[in-house]
N, C-alpha and C positions, 0 to 999 in steps of 0.2 A: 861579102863586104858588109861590115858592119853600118846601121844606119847611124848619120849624123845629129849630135845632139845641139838643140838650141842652146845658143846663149843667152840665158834667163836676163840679163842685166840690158841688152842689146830689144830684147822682147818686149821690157816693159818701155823704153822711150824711141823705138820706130816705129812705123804701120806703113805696112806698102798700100800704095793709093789702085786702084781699078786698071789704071795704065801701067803699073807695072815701077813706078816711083816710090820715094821712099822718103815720106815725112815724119819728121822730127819737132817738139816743143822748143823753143827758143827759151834761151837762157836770159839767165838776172830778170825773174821774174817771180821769186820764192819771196822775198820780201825787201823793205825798205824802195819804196818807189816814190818815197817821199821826195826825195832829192831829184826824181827823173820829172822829163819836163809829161804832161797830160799827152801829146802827139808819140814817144815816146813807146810811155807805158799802152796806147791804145795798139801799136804796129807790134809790141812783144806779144800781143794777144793772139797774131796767126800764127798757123806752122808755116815751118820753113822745110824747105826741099832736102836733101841730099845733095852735096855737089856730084856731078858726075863721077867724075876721079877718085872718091869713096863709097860709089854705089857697090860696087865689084864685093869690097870687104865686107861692107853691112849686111849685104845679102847671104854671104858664106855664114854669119853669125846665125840668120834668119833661113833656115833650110827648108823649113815644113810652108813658111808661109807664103 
């Protein structure tokens, strides 16, 4: 059986957490935050989770880690 190749694209924006989860950077945060209210742009600053329901896929992208 051949080994499984990572998806390079999937690599560079998840990180599975110590428990076994799998955080992601949140979006609309590249630029233009001018028009977002300060409360806002401070809550795009954490990651956010994986939903459950596409942990299963993300993982299959993410083999080695």
């Amino acid at each position: 059986m051949p080994k499984i190749k990572t998806n390079k694209g999937a690599a560079k924006r998840f990180k599975k957490t110590a428990s076994g989860k799998i955080k992601h950077k949140k979006a609309y945060r590249s630029h233009i935050q001018t028009k977002m209210s300060p409360k806002r742009v401070r809550q795009l600053r954490k990651h956010g989770m994986v939903h459950k329901t596409d942990q299963k896929r993300v993982e299959r992208m993410l083999p080695n880690d």
